[in-house]
C-alpha positions as CSV (number, residue, x, y, z in Angstrom):
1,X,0.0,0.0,0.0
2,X,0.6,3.4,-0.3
3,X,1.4,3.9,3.5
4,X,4.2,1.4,3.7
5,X,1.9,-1.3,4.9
6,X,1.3,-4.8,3.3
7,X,-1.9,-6.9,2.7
8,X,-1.6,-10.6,1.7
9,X,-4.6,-11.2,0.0
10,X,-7.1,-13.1,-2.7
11,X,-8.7,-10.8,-4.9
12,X,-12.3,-11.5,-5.3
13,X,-13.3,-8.8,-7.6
14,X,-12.2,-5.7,-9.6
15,X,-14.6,-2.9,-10.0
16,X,-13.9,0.4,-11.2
17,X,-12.4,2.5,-8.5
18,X,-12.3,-0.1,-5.4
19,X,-10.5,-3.7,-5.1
20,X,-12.5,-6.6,-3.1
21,X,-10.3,-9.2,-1.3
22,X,-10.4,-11.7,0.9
23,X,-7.7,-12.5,3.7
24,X,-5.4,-15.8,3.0
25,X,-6.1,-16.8,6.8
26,X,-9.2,-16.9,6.3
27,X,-10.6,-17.2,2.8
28,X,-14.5,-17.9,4.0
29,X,-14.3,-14.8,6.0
30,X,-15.5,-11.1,5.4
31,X,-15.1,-9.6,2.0
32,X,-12.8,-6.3,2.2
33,X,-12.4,-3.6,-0.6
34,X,-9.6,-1.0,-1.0
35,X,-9.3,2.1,-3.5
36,X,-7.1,1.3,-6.4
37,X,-5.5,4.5,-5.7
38,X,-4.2,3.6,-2.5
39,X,-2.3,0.5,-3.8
40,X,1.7,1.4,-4.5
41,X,2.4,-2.2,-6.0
42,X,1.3,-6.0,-6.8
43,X,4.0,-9.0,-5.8
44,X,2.3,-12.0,-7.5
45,X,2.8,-15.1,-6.1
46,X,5.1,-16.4,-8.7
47,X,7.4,-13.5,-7.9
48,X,6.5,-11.2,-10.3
49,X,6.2,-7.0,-8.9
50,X,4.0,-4.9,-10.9
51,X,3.9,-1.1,-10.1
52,X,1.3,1.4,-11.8
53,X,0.4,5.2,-11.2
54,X,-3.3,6.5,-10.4
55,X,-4.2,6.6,-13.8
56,X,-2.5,3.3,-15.0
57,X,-4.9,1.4,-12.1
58,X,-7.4,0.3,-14.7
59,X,-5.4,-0.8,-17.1
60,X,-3.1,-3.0,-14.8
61,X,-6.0,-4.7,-13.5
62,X,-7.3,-6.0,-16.4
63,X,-4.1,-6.6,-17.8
64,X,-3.8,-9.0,-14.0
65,X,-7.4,-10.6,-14.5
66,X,-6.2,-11.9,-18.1
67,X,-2.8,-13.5,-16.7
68,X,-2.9,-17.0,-17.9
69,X,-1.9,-20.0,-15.1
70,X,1.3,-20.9,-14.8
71,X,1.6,-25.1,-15.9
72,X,3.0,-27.2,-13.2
73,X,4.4,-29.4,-16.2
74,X,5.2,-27.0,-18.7
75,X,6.8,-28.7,-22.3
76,X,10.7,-28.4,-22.1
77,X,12.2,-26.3,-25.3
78,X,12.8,-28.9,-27.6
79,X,16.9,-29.4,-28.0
80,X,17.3,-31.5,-31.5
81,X,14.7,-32.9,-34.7
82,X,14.0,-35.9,-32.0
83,X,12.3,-34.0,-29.3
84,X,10.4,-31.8,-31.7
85,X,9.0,-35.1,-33.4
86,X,8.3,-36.1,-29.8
87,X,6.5,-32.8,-29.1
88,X,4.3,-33.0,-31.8
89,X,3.1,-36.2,-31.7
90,X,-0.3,-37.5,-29.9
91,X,0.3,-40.4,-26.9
92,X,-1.1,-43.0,-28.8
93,X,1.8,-42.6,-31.4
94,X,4.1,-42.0,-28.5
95,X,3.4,-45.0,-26.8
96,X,3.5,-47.1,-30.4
97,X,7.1,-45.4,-30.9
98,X,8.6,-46.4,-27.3
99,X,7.8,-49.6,-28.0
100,X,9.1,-49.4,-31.4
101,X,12.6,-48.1,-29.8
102,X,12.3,-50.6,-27.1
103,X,12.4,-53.4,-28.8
104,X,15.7,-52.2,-31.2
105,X,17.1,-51.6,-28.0
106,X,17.1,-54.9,-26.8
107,X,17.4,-56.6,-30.0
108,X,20.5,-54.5,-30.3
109,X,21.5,-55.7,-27.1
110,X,21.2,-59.5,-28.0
111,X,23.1,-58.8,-31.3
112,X,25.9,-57.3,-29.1
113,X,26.2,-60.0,-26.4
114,X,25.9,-62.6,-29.7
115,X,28.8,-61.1,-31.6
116,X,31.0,-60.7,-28.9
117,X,30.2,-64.2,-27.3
118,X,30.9,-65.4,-31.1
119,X,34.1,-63.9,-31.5
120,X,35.6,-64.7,-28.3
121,X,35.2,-68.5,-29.0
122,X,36.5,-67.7,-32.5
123,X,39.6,-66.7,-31.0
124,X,40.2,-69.2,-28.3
125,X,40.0,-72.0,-31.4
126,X,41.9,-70.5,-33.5
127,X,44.5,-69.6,-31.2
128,X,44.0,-73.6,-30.0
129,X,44.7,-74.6,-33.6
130,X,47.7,-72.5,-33.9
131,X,49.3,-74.2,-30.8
132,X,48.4,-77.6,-31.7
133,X,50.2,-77.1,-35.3
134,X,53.5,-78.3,-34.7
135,X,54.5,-81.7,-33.3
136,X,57.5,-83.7,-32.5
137,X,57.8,-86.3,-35.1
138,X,60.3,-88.5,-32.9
139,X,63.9,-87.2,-34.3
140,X,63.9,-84.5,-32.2
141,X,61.8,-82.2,-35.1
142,X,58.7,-80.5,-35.0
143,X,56.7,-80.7,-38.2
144,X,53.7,-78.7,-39.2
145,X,50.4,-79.3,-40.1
146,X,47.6,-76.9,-42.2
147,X,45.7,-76.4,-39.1
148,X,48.1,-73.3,-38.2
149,X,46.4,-71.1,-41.5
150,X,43.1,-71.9,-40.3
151,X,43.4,-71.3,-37.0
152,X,45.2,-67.7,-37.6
153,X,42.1,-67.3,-40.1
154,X,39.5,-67.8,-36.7
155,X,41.7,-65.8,-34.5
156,X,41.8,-63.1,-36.6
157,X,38.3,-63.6,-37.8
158,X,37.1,-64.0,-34.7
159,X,38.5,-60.2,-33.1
160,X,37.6,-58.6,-36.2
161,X,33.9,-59.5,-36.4
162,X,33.2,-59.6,-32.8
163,X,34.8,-56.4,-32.3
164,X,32.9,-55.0,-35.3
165,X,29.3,-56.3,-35.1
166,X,29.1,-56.4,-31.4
167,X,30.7,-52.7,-30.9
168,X,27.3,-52.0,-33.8
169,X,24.8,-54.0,-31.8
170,X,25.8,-52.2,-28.3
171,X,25.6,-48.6,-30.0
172,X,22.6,-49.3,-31.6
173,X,21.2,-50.4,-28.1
174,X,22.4,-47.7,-26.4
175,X,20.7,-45.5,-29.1
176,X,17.7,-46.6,-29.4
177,X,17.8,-47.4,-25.7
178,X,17.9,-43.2,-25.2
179,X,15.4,-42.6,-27.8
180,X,12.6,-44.8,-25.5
181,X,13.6,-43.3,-22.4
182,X,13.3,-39.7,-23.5
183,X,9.7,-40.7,-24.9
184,X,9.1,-42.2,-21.7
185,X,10.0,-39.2,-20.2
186,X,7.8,-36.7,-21.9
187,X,4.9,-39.4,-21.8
188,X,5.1,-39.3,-17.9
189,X,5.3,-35.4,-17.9
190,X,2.0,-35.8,-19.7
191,X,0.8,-38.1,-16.7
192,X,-0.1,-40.9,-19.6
193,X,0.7,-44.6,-19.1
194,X,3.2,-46.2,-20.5
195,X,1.6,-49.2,-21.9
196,X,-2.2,-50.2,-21.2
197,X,-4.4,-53.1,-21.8
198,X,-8.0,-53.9,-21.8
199,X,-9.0,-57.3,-21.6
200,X,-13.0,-59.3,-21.0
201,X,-13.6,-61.4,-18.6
202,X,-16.9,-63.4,-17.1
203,X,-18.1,-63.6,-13.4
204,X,-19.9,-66.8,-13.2
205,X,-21.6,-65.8,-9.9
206,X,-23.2,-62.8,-11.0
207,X,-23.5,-64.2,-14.5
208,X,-22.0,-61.0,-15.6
209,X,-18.9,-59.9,-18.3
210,X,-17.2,-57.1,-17.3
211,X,-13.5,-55.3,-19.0
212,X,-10.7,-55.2,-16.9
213,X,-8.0,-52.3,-17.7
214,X,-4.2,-52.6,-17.1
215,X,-2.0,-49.2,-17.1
216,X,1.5,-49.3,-16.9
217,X,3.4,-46.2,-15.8
């Protein structure tokens, strides 16, 4: 107020010259008015101050009445191509492309694990055959036999395309992995379910059906 004193309040109503309020402690109590001209400035409850002279009064208040709410989950700026697709989709569609990304996750995953597990026994045969390719031959000689080219083919074969294919399957996991959890995200910042499922059923005591719904969050 003008006279240094301060009022927290819930405005009721905005007339033409007087403000009606109600006190915060106690909000089913008596209705109080004040002039507008006898307000010095507005601290919103978001932190906001607003200041206006005697002749701006009318034009601040309606300005105030028109302030839209503030979201409690407002939609995060969109920081690449992905979260604008995200953004603009429906949750249906969201909820179709986590699984999508889901599943390449884990299949990527497998592939990984697979190609790795592959290469490693590659390798330990190989680098078997290559040991086992010389023997004594009972003059004191060791001759050699033609499983030392094949088993420097698996060695080699064996880091190469485990490296390769499983470094490819883990990235791809890890990448589609992200993808599904950022959807997941936006979906739960949209308080929608995951995943859901309605399925029938029959009560044989009331000899009734009835639909039973599963959400997932």
């Amino acid at each position: 107020m003008k006279n240094d004193t301060k009022l927290e309040v819930s405005i009721q109503e905005v007339e033409e010259n007087v403000i009606k309020y109600k006190k915060l402690t106690d909000p089913n109590g008596p209705l109080f008015s004040v002039k507008k001209t006898e307000i010095a400035s507005v601290l919103y409850g978001n932190g906001d101050v607003a200041t206006f002279s005697d002749t701006a009064s009318d034009t601040f208040f309606k300005e105030e009445s028109s302030t839209k709410p503030i979201e409690r989950n407002p939609q995060p700026i969109a920081g690449n191509k992905f979260d604008e697709t995200i953004f603009a989709q429906k949750s249906n569609q969201l909820r179709q492309s986590y699984q999508y990304y889901k599943s390449r996750s884990k299949k990527g995953l497998v592939s990984g694990i697979v190609w790795t597990v592959l290469g490693s026994v590659s390798m330990v045969v190989g680098a078997a055959l290559i040991t086992d390719s010389g023997y004594n031959n009972g003059y004191g000689n060791y001759s050699y036999n033609n499983n030392e080219g094949t088993g420097a083919l698996l060695l080699i074969g064996g880091l190469v395309g485990g490296a390769t294919f499983g470094t490819i399957g883990f990235v791809k996991a890890g990448k589609n992995g992200s993808k599904a959890t950022r959807i997941r995200r936006e979906l739960i910042r949209r308080n929608e379910p995951i995943s859901f499922s309605v399925k029938p059923g029959f009560n044989p005591a009331t000899q009734s059906g009835y639909l039973s719904l599963k959400m997932n969050f």
